[in-house]
PLY file of the C-alpha trace (Angstrom):
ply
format ascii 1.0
element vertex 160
property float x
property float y
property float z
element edge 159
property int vertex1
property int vertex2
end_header
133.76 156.21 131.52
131.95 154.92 128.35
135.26 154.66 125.56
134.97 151.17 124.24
132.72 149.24 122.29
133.11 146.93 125.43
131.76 149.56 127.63
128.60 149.68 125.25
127.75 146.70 125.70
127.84 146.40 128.79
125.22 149.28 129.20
123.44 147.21 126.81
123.06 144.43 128.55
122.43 146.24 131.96
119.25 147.81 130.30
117.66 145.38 128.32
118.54 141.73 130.40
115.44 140.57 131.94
113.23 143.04 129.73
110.32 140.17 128.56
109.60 141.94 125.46
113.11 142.43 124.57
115.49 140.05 122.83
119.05 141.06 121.70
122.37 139.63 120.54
125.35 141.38 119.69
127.71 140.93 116.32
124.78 139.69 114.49
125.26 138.96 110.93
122.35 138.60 108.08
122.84 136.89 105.48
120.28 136.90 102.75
120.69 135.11 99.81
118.95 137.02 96.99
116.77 135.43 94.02
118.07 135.44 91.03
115.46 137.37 89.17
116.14 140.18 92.31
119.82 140.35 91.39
119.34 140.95 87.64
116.86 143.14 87.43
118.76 144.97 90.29
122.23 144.24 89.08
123.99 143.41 92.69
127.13 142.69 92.25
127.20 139.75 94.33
124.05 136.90 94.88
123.76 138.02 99.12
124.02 140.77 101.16
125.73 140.57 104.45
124.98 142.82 107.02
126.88 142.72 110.69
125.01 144.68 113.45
126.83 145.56 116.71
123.55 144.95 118.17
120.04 143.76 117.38
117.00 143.37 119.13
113.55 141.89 118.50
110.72 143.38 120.25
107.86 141.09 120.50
105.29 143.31 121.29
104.77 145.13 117.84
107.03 142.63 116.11
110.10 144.50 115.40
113.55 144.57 114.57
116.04 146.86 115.85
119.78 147.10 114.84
122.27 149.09 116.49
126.23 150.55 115.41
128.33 151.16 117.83
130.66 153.92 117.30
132.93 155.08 119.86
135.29 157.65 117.41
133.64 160.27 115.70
136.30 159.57 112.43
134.99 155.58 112.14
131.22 157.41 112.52
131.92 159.67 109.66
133.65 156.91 107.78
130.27 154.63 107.29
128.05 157.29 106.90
129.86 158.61 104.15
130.29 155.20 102.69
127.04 154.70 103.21
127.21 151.30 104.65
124.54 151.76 107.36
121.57 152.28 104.51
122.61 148.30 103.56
121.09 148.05 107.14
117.88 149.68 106.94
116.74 146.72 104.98
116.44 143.92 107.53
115.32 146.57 110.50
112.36 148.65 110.97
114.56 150.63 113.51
118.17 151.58 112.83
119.95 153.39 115.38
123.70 155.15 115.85
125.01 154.22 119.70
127.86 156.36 121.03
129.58 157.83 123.97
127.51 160.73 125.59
127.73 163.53 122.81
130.36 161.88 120.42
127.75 162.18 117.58
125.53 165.39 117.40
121.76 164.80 116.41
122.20 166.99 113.28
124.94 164.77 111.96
122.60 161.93 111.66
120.37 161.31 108.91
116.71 160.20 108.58
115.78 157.12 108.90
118.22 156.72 111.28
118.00 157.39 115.45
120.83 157.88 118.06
121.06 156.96 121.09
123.94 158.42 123.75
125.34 155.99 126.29
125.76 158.74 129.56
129.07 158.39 131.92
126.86 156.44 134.68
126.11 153.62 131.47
122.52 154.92 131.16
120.75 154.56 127.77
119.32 158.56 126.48
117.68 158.64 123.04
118.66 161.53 121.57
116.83 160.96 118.29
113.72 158.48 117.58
114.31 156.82 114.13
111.65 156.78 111.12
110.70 153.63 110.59
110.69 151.42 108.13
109.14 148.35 106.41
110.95 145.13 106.27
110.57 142.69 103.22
107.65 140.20 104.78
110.01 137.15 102.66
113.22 137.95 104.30
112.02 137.78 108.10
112.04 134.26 108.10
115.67 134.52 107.31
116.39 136.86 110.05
114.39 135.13 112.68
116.21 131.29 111.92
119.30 133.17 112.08
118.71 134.66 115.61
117.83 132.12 116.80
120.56 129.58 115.27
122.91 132.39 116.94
121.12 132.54 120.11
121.67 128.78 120.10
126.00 128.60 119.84
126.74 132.21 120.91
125.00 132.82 123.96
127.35 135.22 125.29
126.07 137.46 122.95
122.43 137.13 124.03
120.76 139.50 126.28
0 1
1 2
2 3
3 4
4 5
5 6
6 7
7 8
8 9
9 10
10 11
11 12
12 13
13 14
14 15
15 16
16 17
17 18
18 19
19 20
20 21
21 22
22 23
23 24
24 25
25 26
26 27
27 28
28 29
29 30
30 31
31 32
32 33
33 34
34 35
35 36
36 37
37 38
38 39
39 40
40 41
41 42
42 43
43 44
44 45
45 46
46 47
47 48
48 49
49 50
50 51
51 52
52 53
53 54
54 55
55 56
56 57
57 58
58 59
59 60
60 61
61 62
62 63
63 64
64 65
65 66
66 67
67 68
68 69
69 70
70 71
71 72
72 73
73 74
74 75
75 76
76 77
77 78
78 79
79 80
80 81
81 82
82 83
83 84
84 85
85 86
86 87
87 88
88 89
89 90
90 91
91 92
92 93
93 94
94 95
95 96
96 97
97 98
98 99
99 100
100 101
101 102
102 103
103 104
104 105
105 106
106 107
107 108
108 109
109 110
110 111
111 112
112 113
113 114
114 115
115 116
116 117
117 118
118 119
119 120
120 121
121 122
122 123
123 124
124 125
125 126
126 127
127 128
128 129
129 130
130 131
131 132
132 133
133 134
134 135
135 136
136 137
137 138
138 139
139 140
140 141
141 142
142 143
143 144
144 145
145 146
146 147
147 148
148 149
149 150
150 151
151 152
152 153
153 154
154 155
155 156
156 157
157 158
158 159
């Protein structure tokens, strides 16, 4: 029975280890220190944003970035989307998903861009919705990719 965020993971890792074009690591934070020009005209009330994915992935065929949130209560689900704290996401993935316990979120609660995917009772992956997706900011890869990979590096139980 899929009812932690434990449980996700491990369904996770079951489908994507060994995948070549695949790369993942879970609890992965972004940090991306914005230019100062950016955060005036913009008026950001702090000089980075910090985003922490349950999960992301690079693909390397097609070069993209995935990031998953894990939700296994509908009340936490409805919590971020109402504060909005997934769209802080969208920005440093061209895929954004919602992951959850077979049928905990319905498709029509989720907003575009975003995609869910359903993690079944036997730990199978089901898309239940494809995400739109989006561009990401060609001067902030380079921060994403040195920070997966300085991750990779000291928290490889994360990696799959």
């Amino acid at each position: 029975m899929i009812s932690t965020a434990e449980d996700i993971k491990k369904a996770f890792r079951g489908h994507y280890l060994g995948r070549i074009q695949d790369v993942g690591l879970f609890e992965f934070g972004i940090e991306h220190y914005v230019h100062l020009r950016e955060w005036i005209d913009h008026n950001y009330s702090d000089s980075y944003h910090k985003c922490i994915f349950d999960a992301f992935m690079i693909r390397n065929f097609g070069n993209v970035f995935r990031g998953f949130e894990f939700k296994i209560s509908l009340s936490d689900f409805l919590r971020d989307k109402l504060a909005g704290k997934w769209k802080k996401y969208l920005k440093y993935c061209h895929f954004f998903y919602w992951v959850c316990p077979e049928g905990l979120i319905k498709v029509a609660e989720v907003e575009s861009p975003a995609g869910l995917i359903w993690i079944t009772q036997e730990g199978y992956l089901s898309i239940r919705k494809r995400p739109k997706r989006r561009d990401v900011d060609p001067k902030i890869i380079p921060a994403i990719l040195f920070s997966f990979a300085a991750r990779v590096k000291i928290r490889r139980e994360d990696f799959f």
